[in-house]
C-alpha positions in Angstrom: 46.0 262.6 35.0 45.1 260.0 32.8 41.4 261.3 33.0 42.4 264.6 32.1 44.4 263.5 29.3 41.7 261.5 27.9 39.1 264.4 28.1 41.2 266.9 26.1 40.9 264.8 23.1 37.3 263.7 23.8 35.3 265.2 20.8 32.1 263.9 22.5 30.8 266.7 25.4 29.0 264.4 27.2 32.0 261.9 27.7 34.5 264.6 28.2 32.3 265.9 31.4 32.1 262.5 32.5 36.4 262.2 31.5 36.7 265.8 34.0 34.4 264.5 36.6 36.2 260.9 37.3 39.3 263.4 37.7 38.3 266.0 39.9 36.9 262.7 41.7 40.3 261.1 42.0 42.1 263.8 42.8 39.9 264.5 46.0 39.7 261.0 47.6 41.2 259.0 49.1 43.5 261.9 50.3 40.0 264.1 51.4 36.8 262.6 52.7 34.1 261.6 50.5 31.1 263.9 49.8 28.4 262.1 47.4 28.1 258.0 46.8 30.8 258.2 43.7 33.6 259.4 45.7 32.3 257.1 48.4 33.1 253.9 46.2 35.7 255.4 44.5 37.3 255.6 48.1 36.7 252.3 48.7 37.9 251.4 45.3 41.4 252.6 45.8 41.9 251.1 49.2 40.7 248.1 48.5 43.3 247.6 45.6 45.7 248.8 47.8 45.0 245.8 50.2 44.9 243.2 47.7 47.9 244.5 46.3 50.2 244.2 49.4 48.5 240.9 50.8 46.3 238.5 48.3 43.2 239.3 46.1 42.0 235.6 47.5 41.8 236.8 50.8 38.2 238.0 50.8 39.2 241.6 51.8 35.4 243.1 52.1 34.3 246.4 51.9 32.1 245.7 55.4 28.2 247.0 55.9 28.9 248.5 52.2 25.1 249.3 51.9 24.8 251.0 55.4 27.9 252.8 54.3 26.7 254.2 51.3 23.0 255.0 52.2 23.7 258.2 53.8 25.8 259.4 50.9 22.6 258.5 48.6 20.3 260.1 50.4 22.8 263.4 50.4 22.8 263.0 46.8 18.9 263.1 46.2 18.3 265.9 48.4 20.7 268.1 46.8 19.4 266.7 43.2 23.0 265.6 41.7 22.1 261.6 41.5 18.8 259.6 41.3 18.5 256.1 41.4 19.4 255.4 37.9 22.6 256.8 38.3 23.1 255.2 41.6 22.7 251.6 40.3 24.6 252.7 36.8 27.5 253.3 39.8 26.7 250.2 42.0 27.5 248.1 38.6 30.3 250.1 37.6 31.7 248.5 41.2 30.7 244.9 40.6 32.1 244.7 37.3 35.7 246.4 38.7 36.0 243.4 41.1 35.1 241.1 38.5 37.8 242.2 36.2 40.2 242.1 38.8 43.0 239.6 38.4 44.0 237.1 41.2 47.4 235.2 41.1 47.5 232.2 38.7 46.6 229.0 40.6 48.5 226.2 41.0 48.4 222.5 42.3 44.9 221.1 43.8 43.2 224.5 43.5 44.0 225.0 39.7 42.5 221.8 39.2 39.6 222.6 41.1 38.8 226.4 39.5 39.7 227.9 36.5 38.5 231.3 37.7 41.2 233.9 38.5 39.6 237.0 39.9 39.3 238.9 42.8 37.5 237.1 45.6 35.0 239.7 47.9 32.0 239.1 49.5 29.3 242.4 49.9 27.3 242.5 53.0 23.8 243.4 52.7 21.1 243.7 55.1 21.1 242.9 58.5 20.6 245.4 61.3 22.2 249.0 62.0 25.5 248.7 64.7 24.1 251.7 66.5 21.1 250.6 67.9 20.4 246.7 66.5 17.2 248.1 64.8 16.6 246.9 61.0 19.6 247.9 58.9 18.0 247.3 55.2 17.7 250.6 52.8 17.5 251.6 49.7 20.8 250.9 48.7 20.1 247.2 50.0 17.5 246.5 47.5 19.8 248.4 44.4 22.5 246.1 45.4 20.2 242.8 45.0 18.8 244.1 41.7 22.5 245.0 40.6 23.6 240.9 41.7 19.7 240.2 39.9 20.8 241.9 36.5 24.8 241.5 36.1 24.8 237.2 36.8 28.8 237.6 37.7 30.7 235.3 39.7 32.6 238.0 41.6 32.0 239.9 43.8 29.6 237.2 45.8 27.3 238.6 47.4 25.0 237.8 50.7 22.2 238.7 52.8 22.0 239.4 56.3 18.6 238.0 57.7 17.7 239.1 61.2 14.3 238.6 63.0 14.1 242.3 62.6 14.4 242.3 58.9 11.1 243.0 56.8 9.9 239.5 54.6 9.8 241.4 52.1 13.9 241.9 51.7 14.1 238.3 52.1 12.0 237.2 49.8 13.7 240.0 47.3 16.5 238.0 48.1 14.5 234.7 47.1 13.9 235.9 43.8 17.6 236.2 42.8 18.3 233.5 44.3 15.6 231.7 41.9 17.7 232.8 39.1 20.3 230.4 39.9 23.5 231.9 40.3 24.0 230.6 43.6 23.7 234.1 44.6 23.1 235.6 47.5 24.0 233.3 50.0 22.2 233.8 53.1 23.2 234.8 56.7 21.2 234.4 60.5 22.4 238.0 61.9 21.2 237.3 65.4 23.6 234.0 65.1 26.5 235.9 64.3 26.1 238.6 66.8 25.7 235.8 69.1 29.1 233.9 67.9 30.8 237.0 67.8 29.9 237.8 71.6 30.7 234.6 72.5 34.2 235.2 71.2 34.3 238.6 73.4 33.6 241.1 70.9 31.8 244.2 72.3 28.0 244.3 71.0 28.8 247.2 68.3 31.7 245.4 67.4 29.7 242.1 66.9 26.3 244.3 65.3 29.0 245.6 62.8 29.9 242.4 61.7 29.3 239.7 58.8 30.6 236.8 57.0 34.3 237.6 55.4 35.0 235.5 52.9 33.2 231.9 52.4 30.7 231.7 56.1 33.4 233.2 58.4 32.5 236.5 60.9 34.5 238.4 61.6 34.3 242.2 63.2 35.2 244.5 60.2 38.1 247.1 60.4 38.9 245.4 63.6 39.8 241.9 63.1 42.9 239.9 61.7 40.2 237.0 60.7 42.8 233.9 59.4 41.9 230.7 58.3 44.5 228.6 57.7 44.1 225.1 56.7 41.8 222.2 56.9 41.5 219.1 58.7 39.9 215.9 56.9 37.7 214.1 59.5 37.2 211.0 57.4 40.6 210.7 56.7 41.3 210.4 60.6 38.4 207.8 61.4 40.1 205.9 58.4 43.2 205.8 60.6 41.1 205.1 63.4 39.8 201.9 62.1 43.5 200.6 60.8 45.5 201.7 63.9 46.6 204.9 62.5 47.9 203.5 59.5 47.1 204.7 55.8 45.6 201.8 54.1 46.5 203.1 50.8 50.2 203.8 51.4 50.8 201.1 54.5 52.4 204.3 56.2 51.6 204.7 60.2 50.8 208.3 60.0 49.0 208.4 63.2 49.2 207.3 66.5 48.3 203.3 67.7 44.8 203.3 68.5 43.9 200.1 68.3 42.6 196.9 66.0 39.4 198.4 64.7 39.0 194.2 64.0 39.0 193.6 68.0 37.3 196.6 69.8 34.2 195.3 71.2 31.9 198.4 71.4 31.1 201.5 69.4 32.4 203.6 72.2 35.9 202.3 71.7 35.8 202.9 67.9 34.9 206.7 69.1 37.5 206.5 71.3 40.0 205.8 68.6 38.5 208.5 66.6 38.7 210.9 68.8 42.6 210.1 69.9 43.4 210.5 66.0 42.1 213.7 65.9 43.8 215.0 68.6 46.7 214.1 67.2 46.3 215.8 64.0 44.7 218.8 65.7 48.0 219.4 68.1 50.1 218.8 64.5 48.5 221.6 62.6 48.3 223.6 65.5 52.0 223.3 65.9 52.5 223.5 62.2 50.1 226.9 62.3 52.2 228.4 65.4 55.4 228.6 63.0 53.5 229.9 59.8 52.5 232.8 62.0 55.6 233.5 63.1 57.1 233.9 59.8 54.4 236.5 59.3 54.5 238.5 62.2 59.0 238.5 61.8 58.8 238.7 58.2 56.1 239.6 56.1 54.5 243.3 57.3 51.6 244.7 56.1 52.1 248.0 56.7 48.9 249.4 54.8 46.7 246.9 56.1 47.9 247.9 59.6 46.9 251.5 58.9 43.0 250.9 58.0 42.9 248.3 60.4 41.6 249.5 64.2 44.2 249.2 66.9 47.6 248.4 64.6 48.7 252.5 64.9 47.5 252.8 68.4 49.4 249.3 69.7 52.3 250.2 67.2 51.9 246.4 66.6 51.8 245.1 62.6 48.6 243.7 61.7 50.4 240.2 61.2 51.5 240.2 64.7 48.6 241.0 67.1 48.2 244.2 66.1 44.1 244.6 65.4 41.6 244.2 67.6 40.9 240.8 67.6 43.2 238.1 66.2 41.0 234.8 66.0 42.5 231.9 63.8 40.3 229.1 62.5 41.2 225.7 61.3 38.4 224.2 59.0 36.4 220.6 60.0 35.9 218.9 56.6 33.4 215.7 56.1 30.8 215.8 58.9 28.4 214.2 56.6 30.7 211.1 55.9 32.4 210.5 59.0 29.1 210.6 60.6 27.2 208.5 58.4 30.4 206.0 58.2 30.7 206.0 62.3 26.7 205.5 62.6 26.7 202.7 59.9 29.7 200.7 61.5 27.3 201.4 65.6 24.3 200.3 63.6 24.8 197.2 61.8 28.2 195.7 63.4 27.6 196.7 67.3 23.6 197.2 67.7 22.1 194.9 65.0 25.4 193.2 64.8 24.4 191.9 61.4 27.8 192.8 59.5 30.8 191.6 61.5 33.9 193.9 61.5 36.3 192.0 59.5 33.3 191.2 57.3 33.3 195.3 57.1 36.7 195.7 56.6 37.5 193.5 54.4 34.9 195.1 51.7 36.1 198.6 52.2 40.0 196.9 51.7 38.7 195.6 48.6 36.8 198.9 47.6 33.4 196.7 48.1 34.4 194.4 44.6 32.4 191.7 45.2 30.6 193.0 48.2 27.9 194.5 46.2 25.4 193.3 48.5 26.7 194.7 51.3 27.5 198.1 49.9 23.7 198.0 48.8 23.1 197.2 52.8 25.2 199.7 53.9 23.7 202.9 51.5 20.0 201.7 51.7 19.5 200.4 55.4 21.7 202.6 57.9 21.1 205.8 59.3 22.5 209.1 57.4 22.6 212.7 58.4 20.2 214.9 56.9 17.1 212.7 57.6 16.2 214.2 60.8 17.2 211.2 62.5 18.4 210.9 65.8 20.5 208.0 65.8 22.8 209.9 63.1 22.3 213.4 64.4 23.6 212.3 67.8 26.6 211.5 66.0 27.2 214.2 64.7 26.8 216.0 67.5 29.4 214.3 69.4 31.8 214.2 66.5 31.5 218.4 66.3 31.9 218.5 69.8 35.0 216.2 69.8 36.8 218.7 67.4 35.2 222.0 68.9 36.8 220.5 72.9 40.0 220.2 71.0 40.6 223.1 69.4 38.4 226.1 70.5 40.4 228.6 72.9 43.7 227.3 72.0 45.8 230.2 72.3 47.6 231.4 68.8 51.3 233.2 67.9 49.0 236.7 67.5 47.5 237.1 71.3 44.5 235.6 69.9 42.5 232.1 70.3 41.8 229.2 67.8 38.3 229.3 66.7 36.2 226.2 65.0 34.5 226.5 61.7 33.2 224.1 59.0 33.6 224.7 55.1 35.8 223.2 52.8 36.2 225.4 49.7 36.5 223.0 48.1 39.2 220.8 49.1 36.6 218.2 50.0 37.4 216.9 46.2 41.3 216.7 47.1 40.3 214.7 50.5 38.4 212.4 49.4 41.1 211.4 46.4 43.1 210.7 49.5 40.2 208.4 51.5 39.8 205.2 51.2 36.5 203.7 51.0 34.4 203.9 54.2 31.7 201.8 56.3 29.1 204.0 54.8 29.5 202.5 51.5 31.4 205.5 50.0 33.9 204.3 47.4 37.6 204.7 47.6 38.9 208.4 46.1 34.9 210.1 45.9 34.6 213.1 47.8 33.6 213.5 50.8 31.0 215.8 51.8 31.3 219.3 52.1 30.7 222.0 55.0 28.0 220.6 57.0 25.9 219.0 54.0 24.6 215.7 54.1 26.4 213.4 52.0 25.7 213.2 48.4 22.6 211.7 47.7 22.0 210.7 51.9 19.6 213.3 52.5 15.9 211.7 51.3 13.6 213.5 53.5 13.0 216.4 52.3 14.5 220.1 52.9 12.8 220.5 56.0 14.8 217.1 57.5 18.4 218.9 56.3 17.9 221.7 58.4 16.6 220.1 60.9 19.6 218.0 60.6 22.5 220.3 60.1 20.7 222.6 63.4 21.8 220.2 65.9 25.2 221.0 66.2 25.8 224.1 68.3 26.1 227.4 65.5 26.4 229.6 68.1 30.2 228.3 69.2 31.3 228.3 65.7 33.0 230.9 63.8 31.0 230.0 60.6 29.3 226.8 59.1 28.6 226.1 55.4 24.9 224.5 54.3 24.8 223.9 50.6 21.1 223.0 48.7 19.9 222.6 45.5 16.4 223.3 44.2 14.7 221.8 41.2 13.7 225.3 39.4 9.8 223.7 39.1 9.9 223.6 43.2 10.6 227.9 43.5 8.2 228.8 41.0 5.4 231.4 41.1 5.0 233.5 44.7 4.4 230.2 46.4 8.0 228.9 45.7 9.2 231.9 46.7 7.1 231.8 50.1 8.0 228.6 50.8 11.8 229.3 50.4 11.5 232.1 52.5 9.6 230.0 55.3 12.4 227.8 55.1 15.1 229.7 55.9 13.1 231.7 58.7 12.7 227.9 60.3 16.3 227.5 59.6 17.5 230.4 61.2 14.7 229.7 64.4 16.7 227.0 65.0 20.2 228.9 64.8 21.5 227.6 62.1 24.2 230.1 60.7 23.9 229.9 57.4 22.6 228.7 53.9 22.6 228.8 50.2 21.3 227.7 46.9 21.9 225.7 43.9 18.6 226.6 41.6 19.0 223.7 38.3 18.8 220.5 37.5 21.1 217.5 36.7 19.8 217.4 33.5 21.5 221.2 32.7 24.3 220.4 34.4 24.9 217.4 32.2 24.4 219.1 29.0 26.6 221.8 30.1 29.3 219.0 30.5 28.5 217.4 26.9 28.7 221.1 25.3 30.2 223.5 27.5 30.5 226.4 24.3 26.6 226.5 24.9 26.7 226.9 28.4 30.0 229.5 29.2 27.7 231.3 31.1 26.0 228.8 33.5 26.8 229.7 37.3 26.7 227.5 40.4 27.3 227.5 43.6 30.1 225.8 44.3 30.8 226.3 48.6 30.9 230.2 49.5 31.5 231.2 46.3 30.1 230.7 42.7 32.0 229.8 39.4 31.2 229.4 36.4 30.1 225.3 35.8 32.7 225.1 32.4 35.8 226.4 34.4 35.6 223.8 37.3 37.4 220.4 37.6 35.0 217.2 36.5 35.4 216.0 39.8 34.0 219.2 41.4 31.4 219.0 38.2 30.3 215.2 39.3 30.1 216.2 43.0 27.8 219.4 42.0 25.5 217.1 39.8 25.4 214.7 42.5 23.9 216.7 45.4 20.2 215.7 46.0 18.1 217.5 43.8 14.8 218.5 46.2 11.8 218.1 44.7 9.4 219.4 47.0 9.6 221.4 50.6 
């Protein structure tokens, strides 16, 4: 109506037919089926604010395979003559700049402290391979959508690629090429990971082939799934307990259970012990904690809408909030693989192997936030293994610290008829936990963060890019709902074709070696710093923050200093 309105008084013919045609558009969908690409994402359009109106624009409600959706509608189009490609992307920007303009609910607490950004929060699919038959599922409309994220440099929606073996190098290293622009964007996904994570959690194989990341790294099936993440646990938090009997150092308050005088135990293998009775502990709490919140959603809190797009609510007659789609995983969130491993491999290292730091020696400097144990904080950093070196005696840490978590929470069953599920990304609440952490064995400082989503720890990783992966692929992908891998490029390193060869080989070696997923910061500290001294000069500076970008001015200085921080890689 309001389209109408507008056209009678339009003086301007070619706006007025452009005023009629967005009406005759809405009044045909949603209500009818679409018949060209424009009602096809005007569709989606009005659906998805219906969503995010009745449940949370934060949620990462995602309009699915959008570009495998749309390609047949876009093909229709230029048959018949009524759209070319110019027209097409004019559309495809039209919908980017609709989700950026889209309010969220203020922030409050932690998060507002974190992010000053307060729009809608989506993540578009693109690529991968075709649900029908698993063949190569880029098009057309896959390319327009990367030149669209190439040309608009918004924050929202994020957008990602879908790499399978079957895709063609040359989308992925179309994909490099926005990436070199240094938005952070896309981020980019293994496909033949996730449809092997998603069978592993018993989805059928068009279910799984349908599939994508929803939200930060998570899969999930979509129109099928109830995908939930609720929470996070902070892993260095618990081996802090661990080494002080489950006691917070900072408050004096036992908070977990008695493990033990970190002081007394007499081999690494009873530290790990202690470790992994803490977590335990706090795994079964927020698991019990998770069982009530679920309830109250399922008893009070419908989605009625949701459970009508959703596959399987009508035909179970179940809400979507109780069970009702087709799969109802939820997933609690590891945080601070990077510092609890380095910390657990520096204490095995120097106070049980080389035995040349004694334990209350240890403890003592982390009590007193290393002042006046300079020397051995230097020791500490410079001269024990880290994670994201490639190095086994770490690495085999972290493997056994992922599968201590993954043993203790995967298949749990939840309120919904669904199981608990493992993933690793923190948002960014790695800032709030590590304001909570005392200072740990691997020289970290009391209240720094602590590493985020399977990165190495700021500054830990000195070998090179090829070592990360390398790293971060020794845990197992496969029996993880998602996994976050943040690195940042010096801009000199992706230049020319070469760089973007190179960055293209590394994620094809990345993804060889199952590794689920990974994404780019393209600056320098250097920017990042002057952006901090004048941030009027720099309102539109991007970065990748975890699985989404922000704008560099609008996040907290803690985030800022943690960003800044991250090794800067020189070379491949």
């Amino acid at each position: 109506e309001k389209a109408i309105e507008l056209a009678e008084d339009e003086s301007d013919p070619a706006r007025r037919a452009e005023l009629q045609q967005i009406a005759e558009i809405c009044s045909h969908v949603p209500a009818n089926a679409p018949r060209n690409l424009w009602e096809a994402l005007q569709m989606y359009w009005f659906v998805h604010l219906s969503v995010i109106t009745e449940l949370n624009t934060w949620d990462s409600f995602n309009p699915g395979r959008l570009d495998q959706h749309l390609q047949p509608f876009y093909e229709k189009d230029l048959e018949e003559g009524t759209l070319g490609p110019e027209k097409a992307e004019e559309l495809l920007q039209c919908f980017w700049i609709k989700f950026n303009n889209q309010p969220a609910p203020p922030k409050v607490g932690v998060t507002e402290e974190q992010s000053g950004t307060y729009t809608d929060f989506a993540l578009i699919n693109i690529g991968g391979l075709k649900p029908s038959d698993g063949t190569d599922g880029v098009n057309d409309i896959s390319y327009m959508m990367l030149d669209v994220v190439d040309e608009m440099h918004l924050t929202q929606p994020s957008a990602c690629v879908q790499i399978s073996k079957r895709n063609p190098d040359h989308f992925l290293k179309r994909a490099c090429e926005v990436i070199r622009t240094g938005t952070g964007q896309p981020s980019v996904f293994n496909t033949d990971v996730i449809i092997k994570e998603m069978l592993g959690d018993g989805k059928s194989m068009a279910d799984a082939r349908s599939g994508g990341p929803s939200g930060c790294v998570t899969v999930s099936s979509f129109g099928k799934e109830s995908c939930t993440l609720t929470g996070y646990i902070n892993w260095p938090k618990i081996l802090e307990l661990a080494l002080h009997d489950g006691v917070d150092p900072g408050s004096g308050e036992q908070l977990g259970p008695n493990t033990g005088d970190a002081r007394q135990f007499n081999s690494y293998e009873q530290l790990m012990d202690a470790y992994k009775k803490q977590l335990k502990y706090f795994v079964d709490l927020k698991i019990r904690g998770n069982n009530i919140i679920e309830r109250l959603f399922a008893n009070h809190m419908p989605a009625p809408f949701m459970s009508i797009v959703m596959d399987d609510c009508i035909a179970r007659g179940i809400d979507y909030h109780n069970g009702g789609a087709r799969y109802n995983p939820t997933y609690i969130q590891g945080v601070g693989m990077g510092t609890v491993t380095d910390s657990l491999a520096a204490v095995k290292y120097h106070v049980f192997e080389q035995r040349d730091v004694a334990a209350d020696e240890l403890l003592d400097a982390m009590k007193a936030d290393f002042e006046g144990h300079e020397s051995l904080r230097h020791q500490l950093l410079e001269h024990s293994p880290k994670y994201g070196n490639d190095d086994d005696f770490a690495d085999t840490i972290t493997e056994e610290v992922f599968d201590a978590y993954y043993d203790l929470l995967n298949g749990r069953p939840n309120n919904k008829g669904g199981k608990y599920r493992v993933n690793l990304l923190p948002t960014t609440v790695h800032i709030y936990f590590g304001s909570v952490v005392g200072a740990m064995p691997c020289g970290r400082k009391a209240g720094q963060s602590v590493s985020e989503g399977i990165s190495p720890s700021r500054g830990g990783d000195r070998h090179g890019p090829t070592a990360v992966i390398k790293s971060a692929a020794r845990i197992d992908h496969v029996r993880t709902g998602g996994t976050l891998l943040n690195m940042k490029f010096n801009p000199q390193v992706l230049a020319g074709d070469d760089g973007i060869e190179k960055l293209a080989h590394l994620i094809r070696s990345y993804f060889k070696l199952d590794g689920h997923h990974i994404q780019f910061n393209v600056t320098t500290a250097e920017t990042l710093r002057k952006a901090q001294q004048n941030p009027e000069e720099h309102r539109d500076l991007i970065v990748r923050v975890a699985g989404y970008s922000d704008y560099f001015v609008d996040v907290g200085r803690d985030l800022q200093e943690e960003i800044i921080a991250r090794t800067e890689q020189q070379a491949f």
